[in-house]
N, C-alpha and C positions, 0 to 999 in steps of 0.2 A: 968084372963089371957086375952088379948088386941088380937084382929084378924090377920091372917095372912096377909102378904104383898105380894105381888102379885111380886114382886123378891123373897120372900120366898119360895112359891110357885114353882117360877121358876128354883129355887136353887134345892129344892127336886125333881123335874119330872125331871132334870141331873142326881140326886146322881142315883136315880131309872134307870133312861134307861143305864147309866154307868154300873148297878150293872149286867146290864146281863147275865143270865143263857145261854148257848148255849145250843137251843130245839133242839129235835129228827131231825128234820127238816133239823135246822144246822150242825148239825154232818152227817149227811147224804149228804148234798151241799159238805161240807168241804172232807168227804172221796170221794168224788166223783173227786175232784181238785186235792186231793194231796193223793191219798192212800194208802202213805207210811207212814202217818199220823198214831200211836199209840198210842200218848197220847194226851192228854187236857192243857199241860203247858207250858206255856212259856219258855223256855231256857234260856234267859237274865232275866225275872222276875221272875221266878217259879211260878207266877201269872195264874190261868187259863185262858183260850181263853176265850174272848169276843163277839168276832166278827170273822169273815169271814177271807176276806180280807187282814189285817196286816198280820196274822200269814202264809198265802199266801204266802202274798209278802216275807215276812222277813225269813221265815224259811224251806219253801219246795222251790218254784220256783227259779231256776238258772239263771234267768235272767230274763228281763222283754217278751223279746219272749216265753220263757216257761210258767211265767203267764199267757199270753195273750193263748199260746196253752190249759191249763189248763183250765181255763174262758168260753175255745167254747167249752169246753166237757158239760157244763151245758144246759140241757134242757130250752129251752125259759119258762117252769114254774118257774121251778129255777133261772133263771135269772131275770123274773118279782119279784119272792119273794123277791130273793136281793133286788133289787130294790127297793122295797119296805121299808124294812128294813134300806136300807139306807136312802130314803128320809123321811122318820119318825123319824131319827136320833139312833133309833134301833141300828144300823151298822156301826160300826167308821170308818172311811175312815183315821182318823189321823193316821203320820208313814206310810201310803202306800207312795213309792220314787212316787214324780211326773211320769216319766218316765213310769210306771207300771198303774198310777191311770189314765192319756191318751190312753194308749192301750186299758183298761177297758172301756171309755168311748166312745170311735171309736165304738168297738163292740156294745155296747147298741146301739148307734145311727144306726150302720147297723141292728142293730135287734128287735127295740123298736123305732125307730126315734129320731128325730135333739133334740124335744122337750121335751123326756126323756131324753135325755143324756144332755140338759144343764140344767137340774135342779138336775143331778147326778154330773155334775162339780159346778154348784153352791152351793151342799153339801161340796165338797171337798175344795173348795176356802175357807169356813167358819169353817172347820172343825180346830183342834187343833196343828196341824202337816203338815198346807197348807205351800206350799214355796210361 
C-alpha cells in the first residue's frame, strides 16, 4: 500500500473536524443562546447540531438583532472558546445569513479586537456557505 497524499490527508482532517460531536461545552454555549433549545436536531436535516452558530442563526434567533442580543449573553470565555473553535475550523460558520455573521463579528471586534474579528471574517469569507 503506496503513502498517503498530503490532499488525502487534507481530505480526512475535513471528514474529522465536519464529523463533530457537540461537547459539554457546546451544549452549554448553545443553552446559554437559545434556551428554548431541547433538542440536538436539525429541523430541515434531522441531522444533529454541529456547531454553534447555524442552528443560532437558522432556528432560535428571529432576526439578526436577536442573534446579535443572544451572542452578548455569552461570557467573554465563551466567546474566546467560540472563537476559537471557529478559527480552527472546529465551528462552521457556513449557512450563517451574512447579515447575522457581521453582527457577530462587530461584537468580537468590540470585545476581542480589529485583529480577531478579521481572522473570524476571514473564516467566514472561506467558509462553505460565504456569499
Amino acid at each position: 500500500m503506496g503513502s498517503i497524499t498530503k490532499t488525502q490527508v487534507t481530505i480526512l482532517s475535513l471528514v474529522i473536524i465536519m464529523a463533530r460531536l457537540l461537547s459539554e461545552m457546546d451544549i452549554s454555549i448553545l443553552k446559554t443562546v437559545a434556551p428554548e433549545c431541547e433538542g440536538y436536531l436539525c429541523s430541515g436535516s434531522g441531522m444533529a447540531y454541529r456547531s454553534i452558530l447555524p442552528p443560532l442563526a437558522n432556528h432560535y434567533a428571529k432576526d439578526a438583532q436577536d442573534f446579535l442580543r443572544r451572542i452578548k449573553l455569552l461570557s467573554r470565555y465563551d466567546l474566546e472558546y467560540l472563537v476559537r473553535l471557529i478559527l480552527s475550523g472546529e465551528e462552521s460558520l457556513g449557512c450563517v445569513p451574512f447579515d447575522y455573521i457581521e453582527l457577530f463579528i462587530e461584537n468580537v471586534s468590540e470585545r476581542m479586537g480589529e485583529k480577531i474579528a478579521a481572522q473570524v471574517r476571514n473564516s467566514y469569507n472561506n467558509s462553505e456557505c460565504s456569499n
